[in-house]
TORNU-15906 format. One record per residue: x, y, z of N, C-alpha, C in turn. Coordinates in steps of 0.2 Angstrom, whole numbers, plus 5000, padded with zeros to 4 digits. Layout:
% TORNU-15906
PT  nxx  nyy  nzz caxx cayy cazz  cxx  cyy  czz
PT    X    Y    Z    X    Y    Z    X    Y    Z
...
END
This chain:
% TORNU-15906
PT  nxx  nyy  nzz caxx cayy cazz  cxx  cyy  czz
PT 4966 5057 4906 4966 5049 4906 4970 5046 4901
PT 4972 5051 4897 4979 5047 4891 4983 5043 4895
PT 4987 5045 4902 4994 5041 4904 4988 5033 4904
PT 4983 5034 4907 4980 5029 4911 4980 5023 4906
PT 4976 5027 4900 4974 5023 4894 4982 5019 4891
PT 4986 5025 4891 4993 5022 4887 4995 5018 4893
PT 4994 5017 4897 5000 5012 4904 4995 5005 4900
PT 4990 5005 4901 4987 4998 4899 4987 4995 4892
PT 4987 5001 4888 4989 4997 4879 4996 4993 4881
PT 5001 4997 4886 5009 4995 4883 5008 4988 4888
PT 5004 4986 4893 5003 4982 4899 5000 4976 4895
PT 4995 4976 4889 4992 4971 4883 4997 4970 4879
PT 5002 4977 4878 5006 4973 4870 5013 4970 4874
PT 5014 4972 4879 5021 4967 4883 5021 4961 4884
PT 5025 4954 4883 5024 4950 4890 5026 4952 4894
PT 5022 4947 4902 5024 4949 4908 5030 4947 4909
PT 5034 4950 4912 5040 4951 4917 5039 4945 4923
PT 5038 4940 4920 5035 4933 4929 5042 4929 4930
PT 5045 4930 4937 5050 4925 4937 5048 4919 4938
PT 5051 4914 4937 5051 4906 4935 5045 4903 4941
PT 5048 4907 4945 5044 4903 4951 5037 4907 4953
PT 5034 4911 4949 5028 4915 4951 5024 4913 4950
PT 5018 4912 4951 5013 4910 4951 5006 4915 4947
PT 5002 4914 4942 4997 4918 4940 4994 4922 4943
PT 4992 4928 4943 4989 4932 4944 4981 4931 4944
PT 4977 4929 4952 4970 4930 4951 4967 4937 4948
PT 4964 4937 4943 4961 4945 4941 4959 4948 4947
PT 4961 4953 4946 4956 4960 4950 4951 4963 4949
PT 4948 4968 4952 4942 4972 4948 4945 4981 4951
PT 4951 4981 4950 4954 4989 4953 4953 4995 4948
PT 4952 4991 4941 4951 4998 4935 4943 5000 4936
PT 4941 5004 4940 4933 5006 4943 4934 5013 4944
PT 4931 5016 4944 4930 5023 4947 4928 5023 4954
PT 4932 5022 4959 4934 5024 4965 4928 5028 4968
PT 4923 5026 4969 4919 5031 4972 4912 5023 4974
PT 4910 5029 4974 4902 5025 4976 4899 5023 4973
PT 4917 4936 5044 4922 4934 5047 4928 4933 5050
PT 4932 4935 5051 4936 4937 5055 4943 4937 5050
PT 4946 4942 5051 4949 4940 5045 4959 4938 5048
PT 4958 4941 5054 4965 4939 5058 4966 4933 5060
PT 4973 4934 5057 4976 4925 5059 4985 4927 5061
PT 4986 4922 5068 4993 4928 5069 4996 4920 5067
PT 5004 4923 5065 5007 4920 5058 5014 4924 5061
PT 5020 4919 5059 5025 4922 5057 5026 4924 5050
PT 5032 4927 5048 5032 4931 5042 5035 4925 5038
PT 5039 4918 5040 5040 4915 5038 5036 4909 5035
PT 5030 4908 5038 5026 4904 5036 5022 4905 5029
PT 5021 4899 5027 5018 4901 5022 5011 4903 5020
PT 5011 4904 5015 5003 4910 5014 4997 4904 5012
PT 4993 4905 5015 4987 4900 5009 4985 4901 5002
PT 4983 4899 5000 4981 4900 4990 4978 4904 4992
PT 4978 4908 4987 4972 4914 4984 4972 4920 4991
PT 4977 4919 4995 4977 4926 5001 4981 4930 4998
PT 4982 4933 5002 4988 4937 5006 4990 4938 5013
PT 4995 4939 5015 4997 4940 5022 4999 4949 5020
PT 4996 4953 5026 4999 4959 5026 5003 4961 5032
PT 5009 4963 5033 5011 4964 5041 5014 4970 5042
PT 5012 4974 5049 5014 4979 5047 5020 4981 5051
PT 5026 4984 5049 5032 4982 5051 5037 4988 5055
PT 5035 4995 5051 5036 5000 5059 5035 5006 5053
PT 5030 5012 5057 5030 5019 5053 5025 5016 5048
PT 5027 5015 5042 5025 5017 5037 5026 5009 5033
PT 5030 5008 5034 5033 5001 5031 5028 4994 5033
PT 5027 4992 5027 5022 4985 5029 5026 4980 5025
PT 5025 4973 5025 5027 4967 5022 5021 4966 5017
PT 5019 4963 5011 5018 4961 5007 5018 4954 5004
PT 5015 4949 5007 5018 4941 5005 5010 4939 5003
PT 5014 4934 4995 5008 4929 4992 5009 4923 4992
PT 5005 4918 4993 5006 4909 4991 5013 4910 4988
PT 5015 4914 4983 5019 4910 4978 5027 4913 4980
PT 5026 4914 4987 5033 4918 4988 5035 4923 4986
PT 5031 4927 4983 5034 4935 4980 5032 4939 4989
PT 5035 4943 4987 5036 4950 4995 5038 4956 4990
PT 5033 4961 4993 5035 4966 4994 5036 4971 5000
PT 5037 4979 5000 5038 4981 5008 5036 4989 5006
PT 5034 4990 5008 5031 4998 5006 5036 5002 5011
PT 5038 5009 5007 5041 5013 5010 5048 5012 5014
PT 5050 5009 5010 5057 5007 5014 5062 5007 5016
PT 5064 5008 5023 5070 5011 5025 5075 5008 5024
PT 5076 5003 5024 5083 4999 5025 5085 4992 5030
PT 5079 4997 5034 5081 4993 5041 5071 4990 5042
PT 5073 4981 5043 5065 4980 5046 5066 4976 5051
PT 5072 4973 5055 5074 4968 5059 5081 4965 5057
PT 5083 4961 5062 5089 4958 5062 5087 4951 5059
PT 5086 4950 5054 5083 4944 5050 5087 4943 5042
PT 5088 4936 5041 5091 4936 5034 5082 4935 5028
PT 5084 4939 5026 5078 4941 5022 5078 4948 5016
PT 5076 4946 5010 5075 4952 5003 5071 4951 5001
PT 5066 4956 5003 5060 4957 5000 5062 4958 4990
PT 5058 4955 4984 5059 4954 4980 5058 4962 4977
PT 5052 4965 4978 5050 4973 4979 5052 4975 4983
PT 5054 4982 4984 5051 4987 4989 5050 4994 4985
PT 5046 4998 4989 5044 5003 4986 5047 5010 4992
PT 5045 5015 4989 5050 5022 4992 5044 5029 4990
PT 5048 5031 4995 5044 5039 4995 5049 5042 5000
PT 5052 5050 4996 5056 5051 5001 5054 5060 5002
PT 5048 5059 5006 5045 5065 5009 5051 5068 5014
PT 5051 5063 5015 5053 5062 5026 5060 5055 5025
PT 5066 5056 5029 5069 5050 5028 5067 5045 5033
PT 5062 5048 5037 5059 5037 5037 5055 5033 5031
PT 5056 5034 5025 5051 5032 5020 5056 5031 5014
PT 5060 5029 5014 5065 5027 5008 5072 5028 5014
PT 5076 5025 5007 5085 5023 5009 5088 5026 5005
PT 5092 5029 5003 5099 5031 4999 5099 5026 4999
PT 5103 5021 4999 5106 5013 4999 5102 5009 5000
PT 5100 5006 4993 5096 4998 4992 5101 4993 4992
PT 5100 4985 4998 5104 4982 4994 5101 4980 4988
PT 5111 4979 4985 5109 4975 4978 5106 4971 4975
PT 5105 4966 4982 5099 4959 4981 5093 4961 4977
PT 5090 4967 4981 5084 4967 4980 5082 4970 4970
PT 5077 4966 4969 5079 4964 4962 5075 4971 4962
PT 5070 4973 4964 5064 4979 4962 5064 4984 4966
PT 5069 4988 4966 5068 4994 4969 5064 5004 4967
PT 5057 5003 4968 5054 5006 4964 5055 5014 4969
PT 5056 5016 4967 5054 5025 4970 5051 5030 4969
PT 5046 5031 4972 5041 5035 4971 5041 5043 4968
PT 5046 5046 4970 5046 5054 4968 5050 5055 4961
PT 5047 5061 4956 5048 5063 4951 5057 5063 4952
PT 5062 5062 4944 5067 5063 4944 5069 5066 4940
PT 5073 5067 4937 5078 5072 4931 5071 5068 4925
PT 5072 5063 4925 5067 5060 4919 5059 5062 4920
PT 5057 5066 4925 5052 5065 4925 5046 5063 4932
PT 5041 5063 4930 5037 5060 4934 5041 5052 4937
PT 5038 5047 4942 5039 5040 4943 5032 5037 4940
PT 5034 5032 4933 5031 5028 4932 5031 5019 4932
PT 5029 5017 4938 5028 5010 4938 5023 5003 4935
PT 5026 5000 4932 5019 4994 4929 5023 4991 4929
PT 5023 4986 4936 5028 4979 4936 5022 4972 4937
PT 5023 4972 4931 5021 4964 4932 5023 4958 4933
PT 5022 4953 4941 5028 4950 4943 5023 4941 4940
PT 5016 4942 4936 5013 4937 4936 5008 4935 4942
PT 5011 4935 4947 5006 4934 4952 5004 4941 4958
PT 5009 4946 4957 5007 4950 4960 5011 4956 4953
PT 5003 4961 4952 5008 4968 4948 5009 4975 4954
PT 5013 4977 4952 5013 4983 4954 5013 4990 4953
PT 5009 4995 4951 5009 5001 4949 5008 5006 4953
PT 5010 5012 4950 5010 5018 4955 5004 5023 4952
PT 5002 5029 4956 4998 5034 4956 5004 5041 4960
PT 5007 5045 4956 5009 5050 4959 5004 5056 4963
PT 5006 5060 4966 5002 5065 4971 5009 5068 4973
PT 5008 5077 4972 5011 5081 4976 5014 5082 4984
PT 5018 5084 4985 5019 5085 4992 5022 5092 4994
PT 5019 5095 5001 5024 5099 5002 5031 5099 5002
PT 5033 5105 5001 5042 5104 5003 5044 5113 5002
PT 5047 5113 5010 5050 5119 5011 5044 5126 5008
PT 5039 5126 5011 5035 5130 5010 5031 5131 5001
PT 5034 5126 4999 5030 5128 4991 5028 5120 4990
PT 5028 5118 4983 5021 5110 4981 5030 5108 4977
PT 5030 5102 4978 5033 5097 4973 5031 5092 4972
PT 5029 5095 4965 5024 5089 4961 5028 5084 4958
PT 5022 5080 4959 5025 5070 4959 5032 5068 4964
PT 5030 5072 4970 5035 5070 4975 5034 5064 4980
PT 5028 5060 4977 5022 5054 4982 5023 5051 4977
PT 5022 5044 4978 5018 5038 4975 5012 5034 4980
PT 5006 5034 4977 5002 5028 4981 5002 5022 4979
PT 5005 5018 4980 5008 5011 4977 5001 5008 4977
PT 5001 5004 4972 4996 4998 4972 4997 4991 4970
PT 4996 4990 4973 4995 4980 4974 4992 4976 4971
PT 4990 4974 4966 4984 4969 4964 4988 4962 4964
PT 4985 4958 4969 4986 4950 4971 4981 4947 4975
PT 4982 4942 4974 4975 4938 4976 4968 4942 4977
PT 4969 4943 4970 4962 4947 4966 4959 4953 4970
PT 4964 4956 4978 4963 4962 4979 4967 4966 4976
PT 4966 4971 4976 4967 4979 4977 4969 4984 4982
PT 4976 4985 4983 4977 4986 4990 4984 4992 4987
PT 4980 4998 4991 4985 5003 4991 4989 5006 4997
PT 4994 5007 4997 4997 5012 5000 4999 5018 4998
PT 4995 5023 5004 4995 5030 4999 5001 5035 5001
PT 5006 5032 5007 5012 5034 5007 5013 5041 5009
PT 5015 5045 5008 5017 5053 5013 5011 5059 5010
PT 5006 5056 5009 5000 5058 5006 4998 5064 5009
PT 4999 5071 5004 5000 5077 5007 4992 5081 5005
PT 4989 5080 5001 4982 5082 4998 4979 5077 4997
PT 4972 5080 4996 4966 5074 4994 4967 5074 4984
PT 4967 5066 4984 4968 5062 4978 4963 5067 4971
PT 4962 5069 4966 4962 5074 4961 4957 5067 4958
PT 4950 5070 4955 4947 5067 4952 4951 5062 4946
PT 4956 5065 4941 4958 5060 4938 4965 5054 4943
PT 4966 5057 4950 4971 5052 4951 4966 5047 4956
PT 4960 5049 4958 4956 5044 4961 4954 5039 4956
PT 4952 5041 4948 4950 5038 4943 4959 5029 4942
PT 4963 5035 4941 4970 5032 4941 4970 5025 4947
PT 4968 5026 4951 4971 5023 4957 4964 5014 4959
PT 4958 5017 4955 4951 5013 4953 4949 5010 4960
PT 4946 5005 4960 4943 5003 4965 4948 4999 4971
PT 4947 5001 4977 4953 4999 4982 4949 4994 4987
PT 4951 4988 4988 4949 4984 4993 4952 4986 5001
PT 4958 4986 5001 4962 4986 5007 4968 4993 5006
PT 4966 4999 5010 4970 5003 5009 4974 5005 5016
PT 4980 5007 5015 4986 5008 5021 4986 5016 5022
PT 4983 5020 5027 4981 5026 5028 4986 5030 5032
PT 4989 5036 5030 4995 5040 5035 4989 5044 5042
PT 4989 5043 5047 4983 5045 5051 4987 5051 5056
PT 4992 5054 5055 4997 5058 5061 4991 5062 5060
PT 4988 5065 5056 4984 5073 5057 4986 5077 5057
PT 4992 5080 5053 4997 5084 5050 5001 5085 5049
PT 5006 5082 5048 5011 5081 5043 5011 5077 5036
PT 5004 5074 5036 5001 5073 5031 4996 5076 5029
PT 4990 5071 5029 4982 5074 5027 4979 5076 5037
PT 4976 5083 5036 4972 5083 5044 4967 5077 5044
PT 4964 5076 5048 4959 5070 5048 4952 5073 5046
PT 4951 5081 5045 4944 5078 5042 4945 5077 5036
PT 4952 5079 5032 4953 5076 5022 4953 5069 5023
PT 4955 5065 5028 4958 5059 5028 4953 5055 5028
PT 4950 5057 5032 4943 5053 5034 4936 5054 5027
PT 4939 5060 5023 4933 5062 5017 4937 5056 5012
PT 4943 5054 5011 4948 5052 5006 4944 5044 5007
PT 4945 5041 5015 4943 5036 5014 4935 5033 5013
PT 4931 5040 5015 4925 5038 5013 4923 5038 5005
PT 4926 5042 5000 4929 5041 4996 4928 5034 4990
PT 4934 5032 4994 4939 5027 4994 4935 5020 4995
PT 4929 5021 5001 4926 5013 5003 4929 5006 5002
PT 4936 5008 5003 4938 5002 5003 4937 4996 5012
PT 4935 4989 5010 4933 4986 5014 4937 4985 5021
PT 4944 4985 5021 4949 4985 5025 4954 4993 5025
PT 4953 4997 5030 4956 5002 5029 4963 5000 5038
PT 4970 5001 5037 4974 5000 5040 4975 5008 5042
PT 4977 5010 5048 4981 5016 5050 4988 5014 5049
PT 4991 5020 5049 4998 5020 5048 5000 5025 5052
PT 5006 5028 5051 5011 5034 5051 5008 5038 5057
PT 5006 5036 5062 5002 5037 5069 5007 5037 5073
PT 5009 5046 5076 5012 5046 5082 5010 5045 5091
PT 5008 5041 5091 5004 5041 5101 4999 5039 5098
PT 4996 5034 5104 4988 5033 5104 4984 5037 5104
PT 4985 5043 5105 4980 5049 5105 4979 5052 5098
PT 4984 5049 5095 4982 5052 5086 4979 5048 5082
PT 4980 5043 5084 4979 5035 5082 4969 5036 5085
PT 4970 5034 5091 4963 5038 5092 4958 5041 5091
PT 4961 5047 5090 4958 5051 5085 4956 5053 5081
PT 4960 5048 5075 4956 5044 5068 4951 5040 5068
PT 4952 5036 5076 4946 5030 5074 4942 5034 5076
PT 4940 5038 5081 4933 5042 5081 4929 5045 5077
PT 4934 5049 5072 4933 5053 5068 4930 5047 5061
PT 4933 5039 5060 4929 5034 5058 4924 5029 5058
PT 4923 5031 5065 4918 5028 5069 4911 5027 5066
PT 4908 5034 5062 4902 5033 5059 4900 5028 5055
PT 4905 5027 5052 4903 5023 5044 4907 5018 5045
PT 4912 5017 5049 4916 5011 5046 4918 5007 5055
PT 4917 4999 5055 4918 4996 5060 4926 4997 5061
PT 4928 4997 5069 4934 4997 5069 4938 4992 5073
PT 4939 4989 5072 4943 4980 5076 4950 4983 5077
PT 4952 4982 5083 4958 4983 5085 4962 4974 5085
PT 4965 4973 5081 4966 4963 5080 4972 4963 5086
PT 4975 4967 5087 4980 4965 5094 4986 4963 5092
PT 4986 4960 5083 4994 4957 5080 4994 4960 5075
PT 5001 4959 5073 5003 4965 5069 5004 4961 5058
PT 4999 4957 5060 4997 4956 5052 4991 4953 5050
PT 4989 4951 5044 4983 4951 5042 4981 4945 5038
PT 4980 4941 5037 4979 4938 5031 4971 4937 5028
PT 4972 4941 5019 4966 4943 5020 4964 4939 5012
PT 4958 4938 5010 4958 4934 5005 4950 4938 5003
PT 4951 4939 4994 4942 4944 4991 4939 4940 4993
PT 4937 4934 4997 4929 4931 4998 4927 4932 5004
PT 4933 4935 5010 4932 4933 5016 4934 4941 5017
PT 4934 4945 5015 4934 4952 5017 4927 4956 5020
PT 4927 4958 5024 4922 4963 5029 4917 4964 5026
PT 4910 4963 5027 4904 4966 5023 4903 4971 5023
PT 4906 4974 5030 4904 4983 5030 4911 4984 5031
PT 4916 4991 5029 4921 4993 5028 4923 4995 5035
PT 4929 4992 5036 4932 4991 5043 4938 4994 5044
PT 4938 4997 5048 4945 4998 5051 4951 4992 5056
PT 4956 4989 5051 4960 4984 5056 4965 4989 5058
PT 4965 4989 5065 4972 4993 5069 4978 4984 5068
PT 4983 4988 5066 4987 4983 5065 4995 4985 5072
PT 4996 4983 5075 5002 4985 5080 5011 4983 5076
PT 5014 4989 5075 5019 4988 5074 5026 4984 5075
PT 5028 4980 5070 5033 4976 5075 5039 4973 5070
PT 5047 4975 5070 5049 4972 5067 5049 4965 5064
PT 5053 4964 5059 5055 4957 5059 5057 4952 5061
PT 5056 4946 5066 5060 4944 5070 5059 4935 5065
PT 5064 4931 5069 5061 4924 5066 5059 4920 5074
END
């Protein structure tokens, strides 16, 4: 627990990093130990967000939008390509297991391009505080070419509009008591469901019961038959709403009272 302890002393003695036009940070409740209405509304990406939300969209594979009131955006896992749209997300985040999960080339625009896997320096360590939304990471191993490359993953996390919102990215193992402690309590988490190229689904399905976060999203789902195979394997413990549009707008007062599964359908960016 030192890194965990020393990210948050250096996170009290910095000012924040908030561009001019950010908006304050609703507190979260994400530093927890991780254990034990309706919430869709279809939306362009362009419109704006209402106070105190978030809109989540999910955009193809692995890669989601990020958008708060205050016009900050982020994008998990990013390729490069999300539509033929004039648009730069202020974040994006990266993991490059597999090249659908990052880009060799970021445009320059993009002010925070964050990457997940270990480098010459080290492990990747994130604490971006934008004022209205921060951003931090949790490292995890991955395979690679038959042996373990550690800190080759990040599970990004989101605190904005006072959720907690992870995406746990090319998530090759169940989370280690000190990185479940790391990662704290999760309201809305973005889940890799293929059932083997990442976690099989009965780890996947332990991680999220785990995890009890109130909104769990499937991801990285090849064919409705894998995709299926997760909700069933969910089914006991957690409601599963299939919403039919491909984003969410979700707000801490109005989130699920029993922990729900939203299928979100994938779809580039279009205007």
């Amino acid at each position: 627990m030192k890194r965990f302890a020393l990210l948050w002393m250096i996170a009290l003695a910095l000012p924040a990093s908030t561009p001019a036009e950010a908006q304050q940070r609703i507190p979260s409740h994400c530093i927890a130990l991780a254990q034990g209405p309706d919430t869709v509304m279809t939306a362009s990406f362009r419109d704006p967000v209402p106070a105190d939300q978030v809109r989540v969209s999910y955009v193809d594979h692995a890669m989601f939008l990020i958008q708060t009131p205050g016009g900050l955006s982020a994008m998990t896992d990013f390729t490069g390509w999300f539509g033929n749209v004039d648009f730069t997300p202020d974040v994006v985040t990266m993991n490059n297991a597999h090249g659908t999960h990052w880009t060799p080339v970021v445009d320059p625009a993009i002010e925070y391009p964050l990457r997940g896997w270990a480098g010459p320096d080290g492990p990747a360590e994130h604490y971006l505080d934008l004022g209205e939304m921060l951003v931090r990471n949790v490292t995890t191993d991955v395979r690679s070419s038959g042996a373990v490359r550690v800190d080759g993953n990040s599970i990004f996390v989101f605190e904005v509009a006072g959720l907690c919102i992870g995406h746990l990215g090319h998530l090759h193992h169940e989370p280690t008591p000190r990185q479940y402690a790391l990662l704290g309590r999760m309201d809305v988490v973005m889940v890799p469901v293929d059932g083997g190229l990442t976690l099989d689904h009965p780890t996947v399905i332990r991680v999220m019961d785990r995890l009890r976060a109130r909104v769990v999203i499937p991801m990285h789902w090849f064919g409705r038959s894998t995709l299926d195979a997760f909700l069933t394997g969910m089914s006991d413990s957690f409601d599963i709403v299939r919403t039919g549009d491909t984003s969410l707008i979700l707000s801490l007062a109005d989130l699920p009272d029993r922990p729900t599964v939203m299928v979100l359908e994938p779809r580039i960016l279009t205007d």
